[in-house]
Each structure stands twice: as structure tokens, then as C-alpha cells.
C-alpha positions, 0 to 999 in steps of 0.5 A, spaced: 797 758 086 801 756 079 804 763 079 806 763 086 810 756 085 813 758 079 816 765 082 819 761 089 821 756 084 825 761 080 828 764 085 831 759 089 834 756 082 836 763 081 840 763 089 836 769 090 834 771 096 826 770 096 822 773 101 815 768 102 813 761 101 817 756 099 815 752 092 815 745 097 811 748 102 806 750 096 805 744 094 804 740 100 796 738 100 792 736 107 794 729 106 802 730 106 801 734 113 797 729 116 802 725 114 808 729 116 805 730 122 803 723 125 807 722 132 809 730 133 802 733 133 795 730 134 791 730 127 783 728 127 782 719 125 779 717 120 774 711 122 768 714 127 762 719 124 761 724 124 766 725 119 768 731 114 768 731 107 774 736 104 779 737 098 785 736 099 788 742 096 785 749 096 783 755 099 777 759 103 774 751 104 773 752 096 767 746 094 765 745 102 758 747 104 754 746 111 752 738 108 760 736 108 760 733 115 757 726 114 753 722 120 752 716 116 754 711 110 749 714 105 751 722 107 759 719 106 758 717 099 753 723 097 758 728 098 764 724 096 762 723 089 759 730 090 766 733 091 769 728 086 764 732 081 768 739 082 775 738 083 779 733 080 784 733 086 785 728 092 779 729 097 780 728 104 776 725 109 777 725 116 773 725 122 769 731 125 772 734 131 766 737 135 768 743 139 771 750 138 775 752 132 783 756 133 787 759 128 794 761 130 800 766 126 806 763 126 813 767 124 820 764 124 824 769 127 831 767 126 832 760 127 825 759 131 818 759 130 814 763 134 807 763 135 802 770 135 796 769 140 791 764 138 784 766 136 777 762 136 772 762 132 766 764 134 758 762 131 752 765 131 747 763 138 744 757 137 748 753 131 749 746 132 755 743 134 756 740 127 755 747 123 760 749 127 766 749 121 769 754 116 765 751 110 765 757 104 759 760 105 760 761 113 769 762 110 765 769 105 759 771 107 759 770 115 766 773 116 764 779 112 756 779 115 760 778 123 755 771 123 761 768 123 766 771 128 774 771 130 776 773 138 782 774 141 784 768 145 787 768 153 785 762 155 787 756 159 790 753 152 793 758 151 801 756 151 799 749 148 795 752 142 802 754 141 806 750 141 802 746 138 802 751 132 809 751 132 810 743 132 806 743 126 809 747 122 816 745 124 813 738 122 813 741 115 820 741 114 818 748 110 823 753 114 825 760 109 818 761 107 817 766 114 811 764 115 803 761 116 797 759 119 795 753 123 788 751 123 786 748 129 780 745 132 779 743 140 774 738 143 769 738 149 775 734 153 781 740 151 784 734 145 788 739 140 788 737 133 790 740 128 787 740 121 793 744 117 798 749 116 796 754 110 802 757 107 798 762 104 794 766 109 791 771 107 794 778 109 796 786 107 788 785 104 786 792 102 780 790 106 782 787 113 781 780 114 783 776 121 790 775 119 791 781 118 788 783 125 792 778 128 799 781 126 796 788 129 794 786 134 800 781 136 806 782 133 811 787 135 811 793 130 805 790 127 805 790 119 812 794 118 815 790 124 813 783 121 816 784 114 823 787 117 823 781 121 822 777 115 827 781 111 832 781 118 831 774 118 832 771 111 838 776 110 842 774 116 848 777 117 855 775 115 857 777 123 850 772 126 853 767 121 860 767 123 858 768 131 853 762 131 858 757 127 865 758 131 860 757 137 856 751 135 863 748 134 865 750 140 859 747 144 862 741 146 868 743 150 865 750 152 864 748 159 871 745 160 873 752 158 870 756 162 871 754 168 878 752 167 881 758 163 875 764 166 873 767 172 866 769 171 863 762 174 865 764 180 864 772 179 857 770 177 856 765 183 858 771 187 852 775 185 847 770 186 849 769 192 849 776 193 842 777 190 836 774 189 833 770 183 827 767 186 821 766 180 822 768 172 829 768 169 830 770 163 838 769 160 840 773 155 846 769 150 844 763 155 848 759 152 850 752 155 846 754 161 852 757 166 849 763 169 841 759 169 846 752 173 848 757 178 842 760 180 838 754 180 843 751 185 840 756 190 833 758 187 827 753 185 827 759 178 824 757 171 829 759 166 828 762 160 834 763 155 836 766 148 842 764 144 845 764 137 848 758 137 843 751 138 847 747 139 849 751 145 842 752 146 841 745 146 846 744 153 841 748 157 836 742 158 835 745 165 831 750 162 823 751 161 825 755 154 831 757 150 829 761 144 834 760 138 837 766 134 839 774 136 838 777 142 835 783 139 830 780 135 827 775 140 827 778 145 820 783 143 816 775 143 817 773 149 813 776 155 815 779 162 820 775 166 822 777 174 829 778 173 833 779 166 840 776 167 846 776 161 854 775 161 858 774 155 854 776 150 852 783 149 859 785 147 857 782 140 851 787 140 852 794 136 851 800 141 844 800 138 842 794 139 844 795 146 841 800 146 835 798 144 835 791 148 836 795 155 830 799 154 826 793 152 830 789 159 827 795 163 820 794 160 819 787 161 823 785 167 819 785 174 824 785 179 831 786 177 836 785 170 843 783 172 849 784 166 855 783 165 859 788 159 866 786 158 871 791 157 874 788 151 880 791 149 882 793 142 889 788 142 882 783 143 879 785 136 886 786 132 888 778 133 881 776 131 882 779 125 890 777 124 887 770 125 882 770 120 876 770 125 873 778 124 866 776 124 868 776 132 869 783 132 866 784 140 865 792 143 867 795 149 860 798 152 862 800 158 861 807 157 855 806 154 852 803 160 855 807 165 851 814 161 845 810 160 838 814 163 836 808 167 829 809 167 824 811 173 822 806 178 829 803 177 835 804 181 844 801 180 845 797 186 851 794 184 856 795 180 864 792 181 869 790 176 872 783 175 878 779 170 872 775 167 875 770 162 881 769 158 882 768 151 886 763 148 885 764 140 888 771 142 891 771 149 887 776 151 886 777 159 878 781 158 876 784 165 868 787 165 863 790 169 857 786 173 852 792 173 845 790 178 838 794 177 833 793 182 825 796 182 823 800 186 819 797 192 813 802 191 
């Protein structure tokens, strides 16, 4: 632990950007998550038996053994002075959850954090509720016996397993180390507690271990996928920097500009008229929530969004969701959806990543995706540059979406050029092309 702090430590005084945990999250014990997370998440009490005996500090549930859960006084204080023979760190004491144990894998991804599937432990028939903990030996020998066994979870808890793994974390205020592990434990009646965010788990093992099944099982890419997605994110570009600070600033007043010195407002109104949007949306470059304000204006939708901007994201209070950061690299996380929607957004996206984000709109959308790609003309990018807002740099992709291989079981069904929106940092008139693909009922 010494040399991981010491590395972190070095880096960050060197400014270099340093892939893994931060010296802050390193030095944080049990006992500073419980209170950093007091009134954000729900952490065992402290008063009822039976109660468990642990370190505040360490790993693999070092120095705890079957006898650390305490049902009486007398137990209490054997383990306690017991546990004050073998480290000289703080020792936690706080009450024994009887229930099921969790893990949940948390990455951020861009400026969020997002939580992989859950997994539950689960412990040979006939071990009493009170033996149902990770203690050392059962951490050791009973994970690598399959005494002791980890299942992927799908069950009712699912959503509010991660979300509360997600608030943990951001409870922390840890956000650059990548990633961590929060350890859960549910009670008979659904009660979530959270025990701790480990900031070290243990991963890229030459022996698998549960973290590692996670990562290839959940995340997108496996292995490879999440230390790109570490890599991307804490190597943000200069681009996605510029791109998010112009519209954060812009947040306040970009309704009143949209709907004052553009048309695709009304453009869009048009096509929700036109077509339907019943059920899951998800909006690509949501933004302040204009398309989703549309669409729930004549449909009883649930909106999910994606923006770059958070304070553009934190407008769209009509949606279930909005997910923080590129379009590119969150939308890998975030599930299926009925119908897939963007507008004033994908001009940023080079032609791969347009590329690679219609081949993933066509797999999760079940109904139908609906696009608008502006045709952004070469005067518009040359007075960006004259006016020291390069980093806005925006593509024309029309020609690439009208020769794109629409895959089978897929078919155009609108497709109609608009004037959409003006310019008054350059002066430009932009038009663009609303496309709508449709499923094929089978």
C-alpha cells in the first residue's frame, strides 16, 4: 500500500497523467467512507448485536476470522482486544447485516460513474446466516476451494444495486482513480447497506479472481475494452474539453436561442408528429432535453439522455437518466432502448466514431432510430477558426450516412432536408437531413 501511495503521490506532484488510484482514495479507511457517505447511502448502525469486529484499514478481510461477528457484550470485547493485538490501525465496529453479500465493479467513464452487473456471494448449504461473511479464510481458501462462490446477479435489485454502488463511490469524492469495488450487503427485507469502496480490487491476476470474471463478463471489450476506457478517459481531448466548456457556458440561454434563431424545434415537432415514440428513448447529444420536451408532449416516453456538457444535462429534469460524457464511449453502457433519437450533435463525431455509433444504434434500438445530420458547410469551420473557437471544428456526414449499409431487418423510411439552425458566432445558415430507420415488423 506504502509504494502504491507513493507512486500516485509522485505522479500527481510531477502533473502527469497517472492511470489508477489516487493517493486520497488510497488513504481513506472504512471509517472515512462511513462518514463521507452518511445521508447519500445507507451504512450498517452501530448499537444493535449481533455486530462485527473488522480493521479499519487493509485488505482480503486480513485478522478477521468466523468468530468476528459478536452476539453478546463478552464476545464484543474478546474480539476486540483480540483485534487491537494485530494491528495497530483503528478497528471498526458496526452491526452485522444478516443477508446476502454483493459486489459491484464501478468505472468511470467520462464524467460519470458506471456500475458493471452485480454479483452475489454465495456459501455452502447449511452455513448459518451469522457465517455468511467474507472472513479471511472463507476470502482465501473457500473462494479458491468453490466453498465459497460468486453468481452473476439479475435480479429485482438489480438497477438499485447500482445506483447505490455508483452513489458510494461519488460519495468519496475519489473521481481520476478509474475505478473500484463496492461491497454490499442486503437484508432479509431488500435494506442496502454498503460496507466500503475498495480502491484496490484485485484484477489482471494471473490466476482469475471474481473481479476479473466481472470485467469479462460485463464490460464492453473485456480486459482490453476497460484499460482503453481508462486510457480515453483520463486522456480527454483538447476537442471534448473545448466542446463541453463552450456549452456549459452556453447552458443558460440555449433554449432562448434555439427556439429564436433556429428551426429545428419545429423541424423535430414535425417528426414526432409524423412518427411514433411510444415506450424507451434514448437521446444521443441530449442536451437541455428539446427533442425529449417534444416527444413527451405527445407520448407517455422514458427518456434517457447522453450529453458532453453537464450543465446542459442537468436542464433535462424530464429525463429518467442522463449519462455524462462522449456519445461514443457511453453508449456501450447503457442497454437497449425502442427508439434511438439525436439532433445537433453527431457533427462533432469523426467519421469513425459515427461509424461506430450507428452500428451500435442499430443493435440496441428496437423499433426505430431517428437522426439528424447537419450539413455543415466549410465557411462554418473556417469563421470558427478566425474567432479562436477551433476546438468546434464540425463535419458534414451526410454522404456518409446516405452510403451507409443499413443493416437487414432495417429500412429508410424518411429522409428530407430542413434549414435548421443559424449561426451567430459565425453567421452561418446550416441546413441538414432528418433520416428515420424503422425495424421491420416480422
Amino acid at each position: 500500500m506504502s509504494q502504491a501511495l507513493t507512486r500516485s503521490s509522485t505522479s500527481k506532484s510531477k502533473d502527469l497523467p497517472f492511470i489508477g488510484t489516487s493517493s486520497k482514495f488510497l488513504s481513506l479507511s472504512k471509517l472515512d467512507f462511513k462518514k463521507a457517505a452518511s445521508g447519500i447511502v445507507q451504512v450498517p448502525g452501530e448499537t444493535q448485536f449481533p455486530l462485527i469486529v473488522k480493521p479499519s484499514r487493509g485488505c482480503c478481510s486480513l485478522n478477521m476470522t468466523e468468530k468476528s461477528v459478536c452476539s453478546t457484550p463478552d464476545q464484543l470485547s474478546e474480539q476486540i482486544s483480540l483485534l487491537r493485538t494485530m494491528t495497530s490501525d483503528d478497528i471498526l465496529v458496526e452491526e452485522f447485516i444478516v443477508g446476502q453479500e454483493f459486489t459491484v465493479m464501478v468505472v468511470e467513464v467520462d464524467d460519470d460513474v458506471l456500475a458493471m452487473a452485480p454479483y452475489v456471494c454465495e456459501f455452502a448449504t447449511g452455513t448459518e446466516p451469522m457465517q455468511q461473511f467474507l472472513h479471511f479464510k472463507n476470502k482465501i481458501e473457500g473462494l479458491r476451494q468453490g466453498v465459497v462462490k460468486y453468481k452473476l446477479y439479475d435480479g429485482e435489485l438489480l438497477e438499485q444495486l447500482q445506483d447505490t454502488a455508483c452513489k458510494a463511490y461519488r460519495a468519496l469524492d475519489v473521481f481520476g482513480g478509474g475505478y473500484g469495488r463496492v461491497d454490499i450487503r442486503v437484508a432479509a427485507d431488500n435494506s442496502i447497506f454498503v460496507l466500503e469502496v475498495n480502491p484496490i480490487p484485485a484484477f489482471f491476476y494471473d490466476t482469475s479472481t471474481t473481479n476479473d470474471e466481472i470485467i469479462r463478463q460485463c464490460f464492453p471489450g473485456g480486459h482490453e475494452g476497460l484499460m482503453d476506457n481508462l486510457v480515453a478517459t483520463k486522456l480527454r481531448s483538447h476537442t471534448e474539453r473545448g466542446i463541453k466548456k463552450n456549452y456549459d457556458v452556453m447552458s443558460a440561454s440555449y433554449n432562448d436561442l434555439a427556439y429564436s434563431q433556429a428551426t429545428f424545434p419545429h423541424v423535430l415537432g414535425k417528426i414526432v408528429a409524423k412518427f411514433p415514440f411510444q415506450g424507451t428513448v434514448l437521446d444521443l447529444g441530449s442536451g437541455t432535453g428539446i427533442f425529449g420536451s417534444l416527444i413527451q408532449a405527445s407520448y407517455d416516453s422514458a427518456l434517457t439522455g447522453i450529453d458532453l456538457s453537464p450543465l446542459m444535462a442537468a436542464k433535462a429534469t424530464h429525463y429518467k437518466k442522463v449519462y455524462t460524457g462522449t456519445i461514443q464511449r457511453m453508449l456501450p453502457f447503457v442497454g437497449r432502448f425502442d427508439h434511438v433519437v439525436s439532433s445537433g450533435a453527431l457533427y462533432y463525431l469523426d467519421k469513425e466514431s459515427l461509424l461506430g455509433v450507428m452500428d451500435r444504434c442499430f443493435v440496441i434500438a428496437e423499433q426505430s432510430i431517428t437522426f439528424g445530420i447537419e450539413e455543415i458547410p466549410d465557411s462554418y469551420n473556417k469563421h470558427l477558426a478566425e474567432i479562436g473557437m477551433g476546438e468546434m471544428y464540425s463535419h458534414n456526414h451526410i454522404s456518409i450516412v446516405d452510403s451507409y449499409m443499413v443493416p437487414e431487418g432495417w429500412h429508410l423510411v424518411y429522409k428530407e432536408k430542413h434549414f435548421l439552425w443559424f449561426s451567430p458566432k459565425t453567421g452561418d445558415d446550416v441546413h441538414g437531413t432528418i433520416y428515420r430507420f424503422e425495424r421491420a415488423e416480422s
